[in-house]
PARO-982169 format. One line per 8 residues: number of its first residue (from 1); for each residue x, y, z of N, C-alpha, C, O. Coordinates in nm, 2 decimals. Layout:
N
NUM> X Y Z X Y Z X Y Z X Y Z | ... $
//
This chain:
87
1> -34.01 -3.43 8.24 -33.90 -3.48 8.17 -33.84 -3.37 8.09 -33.89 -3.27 8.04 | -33.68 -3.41 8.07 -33.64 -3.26 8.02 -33.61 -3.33 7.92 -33.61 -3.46 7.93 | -33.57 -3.22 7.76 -33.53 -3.30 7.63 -33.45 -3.21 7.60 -33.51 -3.10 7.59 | -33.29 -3.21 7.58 -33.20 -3.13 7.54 -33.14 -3.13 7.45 -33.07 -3.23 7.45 | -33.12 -3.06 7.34 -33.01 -3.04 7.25 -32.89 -3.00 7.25 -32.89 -2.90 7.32 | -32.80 -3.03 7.21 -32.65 -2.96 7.16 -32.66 -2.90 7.07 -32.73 -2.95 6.98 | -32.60 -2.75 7.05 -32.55 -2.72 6.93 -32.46 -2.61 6.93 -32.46 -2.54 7.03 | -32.37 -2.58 6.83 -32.32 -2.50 6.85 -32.39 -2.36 6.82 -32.50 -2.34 6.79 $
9> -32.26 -2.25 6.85 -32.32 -2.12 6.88 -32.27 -2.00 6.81 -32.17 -2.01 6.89 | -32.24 -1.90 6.74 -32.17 -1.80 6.70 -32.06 -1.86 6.75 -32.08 -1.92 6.85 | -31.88 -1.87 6.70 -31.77 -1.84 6.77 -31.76 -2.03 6.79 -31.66 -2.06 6.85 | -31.82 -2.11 6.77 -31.81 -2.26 6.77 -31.83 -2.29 6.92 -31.79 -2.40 6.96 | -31.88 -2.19 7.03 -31.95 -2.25 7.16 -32.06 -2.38 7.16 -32.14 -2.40 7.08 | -32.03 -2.43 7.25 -32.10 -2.57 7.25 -32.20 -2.55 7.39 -32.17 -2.55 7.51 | -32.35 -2.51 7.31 -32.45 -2.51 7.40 -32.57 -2.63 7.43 -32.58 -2.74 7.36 | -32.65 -2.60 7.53 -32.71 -2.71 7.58 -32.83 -2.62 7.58 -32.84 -2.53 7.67 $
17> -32.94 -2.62 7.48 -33.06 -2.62 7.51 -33.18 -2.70 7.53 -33.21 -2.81 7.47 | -33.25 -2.65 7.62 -33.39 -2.74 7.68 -33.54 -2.72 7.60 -33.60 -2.62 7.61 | -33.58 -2.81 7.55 -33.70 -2.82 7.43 -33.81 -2.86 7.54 -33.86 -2.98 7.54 | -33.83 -2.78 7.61 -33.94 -2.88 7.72 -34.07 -2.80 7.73 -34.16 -2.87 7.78 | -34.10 -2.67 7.69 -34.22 -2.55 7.68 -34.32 -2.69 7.64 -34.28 -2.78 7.57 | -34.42 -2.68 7.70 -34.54 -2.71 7.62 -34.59 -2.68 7.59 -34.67 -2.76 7.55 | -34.63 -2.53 7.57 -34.69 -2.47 7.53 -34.69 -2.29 7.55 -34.62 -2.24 7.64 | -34.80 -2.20 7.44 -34.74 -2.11 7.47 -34.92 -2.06 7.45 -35.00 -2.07 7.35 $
25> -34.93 -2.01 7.57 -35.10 -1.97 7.53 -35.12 -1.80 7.54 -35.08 -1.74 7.64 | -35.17 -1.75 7.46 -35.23 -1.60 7.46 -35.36 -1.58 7.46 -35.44 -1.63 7.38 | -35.41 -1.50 7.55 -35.52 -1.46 7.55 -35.64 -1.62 7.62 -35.74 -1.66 7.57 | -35.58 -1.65 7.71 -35.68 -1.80 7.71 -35.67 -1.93 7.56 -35.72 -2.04 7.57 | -35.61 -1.90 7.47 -35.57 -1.99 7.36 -35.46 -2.06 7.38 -35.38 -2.02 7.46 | -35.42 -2.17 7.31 -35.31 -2.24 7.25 -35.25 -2.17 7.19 -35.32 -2.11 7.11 | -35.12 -2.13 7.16 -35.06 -2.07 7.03 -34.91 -2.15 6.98 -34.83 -2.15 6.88 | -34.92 -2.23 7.09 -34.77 -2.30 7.04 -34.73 -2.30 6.85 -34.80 -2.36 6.77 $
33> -34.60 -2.22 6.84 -34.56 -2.23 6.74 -34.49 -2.40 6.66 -34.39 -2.46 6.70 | -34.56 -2.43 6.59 -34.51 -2.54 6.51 -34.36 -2.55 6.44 -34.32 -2.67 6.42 | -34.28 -2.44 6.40 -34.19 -2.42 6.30 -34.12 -2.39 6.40 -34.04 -2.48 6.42 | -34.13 -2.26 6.52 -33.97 -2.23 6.58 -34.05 -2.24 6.75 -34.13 -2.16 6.81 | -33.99 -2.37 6.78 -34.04 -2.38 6.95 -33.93 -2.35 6.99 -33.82 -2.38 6.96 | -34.03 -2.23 7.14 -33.93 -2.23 7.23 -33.82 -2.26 7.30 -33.84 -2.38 7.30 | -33.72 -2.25 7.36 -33.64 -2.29 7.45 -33.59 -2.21 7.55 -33.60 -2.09 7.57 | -33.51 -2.30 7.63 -33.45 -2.26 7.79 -33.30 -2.32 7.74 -33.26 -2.42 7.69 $
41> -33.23 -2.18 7.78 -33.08 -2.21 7.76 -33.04 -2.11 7.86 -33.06 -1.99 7.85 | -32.97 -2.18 7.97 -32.86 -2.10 8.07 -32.96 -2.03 8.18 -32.93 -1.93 8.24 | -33.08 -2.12 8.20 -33.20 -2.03 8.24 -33.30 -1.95 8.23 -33.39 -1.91 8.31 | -33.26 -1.91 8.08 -33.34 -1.85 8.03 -33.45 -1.88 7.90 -33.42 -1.97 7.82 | -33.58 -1.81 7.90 -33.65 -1.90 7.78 -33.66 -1.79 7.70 -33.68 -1.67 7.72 | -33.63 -1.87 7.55 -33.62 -1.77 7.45 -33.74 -1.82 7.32 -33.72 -1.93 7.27 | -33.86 -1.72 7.29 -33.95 -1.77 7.22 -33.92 -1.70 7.10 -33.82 -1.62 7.09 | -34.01 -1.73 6.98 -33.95 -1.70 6.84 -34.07 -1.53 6.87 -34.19 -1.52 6.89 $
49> -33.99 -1.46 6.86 -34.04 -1.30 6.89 -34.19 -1.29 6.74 -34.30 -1.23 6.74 | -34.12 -1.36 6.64 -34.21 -1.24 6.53 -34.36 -1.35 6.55 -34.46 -1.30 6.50 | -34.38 -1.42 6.59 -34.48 -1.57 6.61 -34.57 -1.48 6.71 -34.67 -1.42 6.70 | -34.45 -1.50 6.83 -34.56 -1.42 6.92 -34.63 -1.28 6.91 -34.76 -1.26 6.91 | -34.55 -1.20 6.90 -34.58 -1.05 6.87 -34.69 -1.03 6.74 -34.75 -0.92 6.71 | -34.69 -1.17 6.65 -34.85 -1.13 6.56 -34.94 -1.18 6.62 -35.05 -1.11 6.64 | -34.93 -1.29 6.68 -35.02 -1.34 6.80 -35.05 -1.23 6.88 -35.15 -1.27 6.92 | -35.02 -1.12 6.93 -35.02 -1.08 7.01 -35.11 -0.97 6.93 -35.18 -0.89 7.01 $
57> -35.12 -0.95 6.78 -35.17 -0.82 6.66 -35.04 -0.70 6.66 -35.05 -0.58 6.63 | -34.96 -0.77 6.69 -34.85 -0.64 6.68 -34.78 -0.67 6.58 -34.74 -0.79 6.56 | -34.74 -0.57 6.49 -34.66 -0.60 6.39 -34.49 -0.62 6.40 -34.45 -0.57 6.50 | -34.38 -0.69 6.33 -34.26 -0.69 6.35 -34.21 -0.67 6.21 -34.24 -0.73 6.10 | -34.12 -0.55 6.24 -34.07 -0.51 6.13 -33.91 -0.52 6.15 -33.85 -0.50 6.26 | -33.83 -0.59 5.98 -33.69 -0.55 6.00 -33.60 -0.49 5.97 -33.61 -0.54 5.86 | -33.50 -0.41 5.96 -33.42 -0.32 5.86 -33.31 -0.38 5.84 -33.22 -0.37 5.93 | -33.30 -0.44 5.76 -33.16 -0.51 5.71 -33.03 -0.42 5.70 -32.92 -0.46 5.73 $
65> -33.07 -0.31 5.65 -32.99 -0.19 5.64 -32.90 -0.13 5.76 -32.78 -0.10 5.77 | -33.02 -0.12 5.83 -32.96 -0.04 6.01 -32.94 -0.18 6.11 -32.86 -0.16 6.20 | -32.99 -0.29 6.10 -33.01 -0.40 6.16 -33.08 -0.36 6.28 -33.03 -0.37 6.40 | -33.22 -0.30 6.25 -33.28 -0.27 6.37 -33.46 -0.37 6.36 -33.55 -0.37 6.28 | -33.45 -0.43 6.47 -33.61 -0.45 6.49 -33.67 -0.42 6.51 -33.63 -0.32 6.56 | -33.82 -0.41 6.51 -33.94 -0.33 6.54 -34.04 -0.36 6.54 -34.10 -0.41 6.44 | -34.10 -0.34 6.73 -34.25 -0.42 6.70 -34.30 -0.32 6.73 -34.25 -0.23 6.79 | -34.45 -0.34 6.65 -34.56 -0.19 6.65 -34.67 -0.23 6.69 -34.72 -0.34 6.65 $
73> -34.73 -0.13 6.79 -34.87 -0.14 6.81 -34.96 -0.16 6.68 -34.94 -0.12 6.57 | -35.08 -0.23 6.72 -35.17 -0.23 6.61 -35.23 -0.08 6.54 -35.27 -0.05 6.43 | -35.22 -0.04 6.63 -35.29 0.15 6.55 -35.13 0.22 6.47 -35.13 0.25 6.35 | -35.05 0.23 6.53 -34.90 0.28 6.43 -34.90 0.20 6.31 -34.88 0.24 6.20 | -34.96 0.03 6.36 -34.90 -0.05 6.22 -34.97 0.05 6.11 -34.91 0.09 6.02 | -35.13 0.07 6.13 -35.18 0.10 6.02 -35.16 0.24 5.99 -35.21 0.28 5.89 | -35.10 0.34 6.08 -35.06 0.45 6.00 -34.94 0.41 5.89 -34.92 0.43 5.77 | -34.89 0.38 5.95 -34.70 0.31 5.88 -34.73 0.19 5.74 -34.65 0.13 5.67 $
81> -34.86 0.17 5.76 -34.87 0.07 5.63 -34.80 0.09 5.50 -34.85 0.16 5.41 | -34.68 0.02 5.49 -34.63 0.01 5.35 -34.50 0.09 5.40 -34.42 0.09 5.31 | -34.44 0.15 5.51 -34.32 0.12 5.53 -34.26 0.08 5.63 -34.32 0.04 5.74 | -34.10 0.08 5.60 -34.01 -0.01 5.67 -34.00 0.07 5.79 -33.98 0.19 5.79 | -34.01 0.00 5.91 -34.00 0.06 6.05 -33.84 0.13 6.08 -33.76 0.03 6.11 | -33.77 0.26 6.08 -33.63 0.24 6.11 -33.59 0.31 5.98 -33.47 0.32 5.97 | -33.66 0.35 5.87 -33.63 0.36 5.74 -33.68 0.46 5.70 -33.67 0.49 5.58 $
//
């Protein structure tokens, strides 16, 4: 069964996303995020990146400044402990 939302988008586009993931498992586990679940829009599935990528032991860093993201291996995170990835 599919379950879809409406909502709009940047620019007042009127999109149709599909809330239908049941799950998101790593490593042989469960990890489904509670706060930001996945979806499928236009074919594509879009998961909440910073959820998975700690799940995953990778760190995610932001720069508000440059507006750049950044995921890090677990051995860089702990060289780079205490700064901003991009900065």
């Amino acid at each position: 069964m599919l379950s879809a939302t409406v909502a709009y988008a940047a620019g007042r586009t009127l999109i149709e996303a599909f809330y239908n993931i049941n799950d998101i498992v790593i490593n042989s586990t469960s990890k489904m995020s509670t706060d930001n679940k996945p979806f499928i829009y236009n074919g594509t599935t879009y998961a909440p990146l910073r959820f998975d990528s700690e799940n995953l032991e990778y760190g995610v860093d932001w720069n508000s400044s440059t507006f750049i993201l950044g995921i890090i291996r677990p051995a860089l995170m702990r060289k780079r402990q205490g700064r901003i990835w991009g900065g």
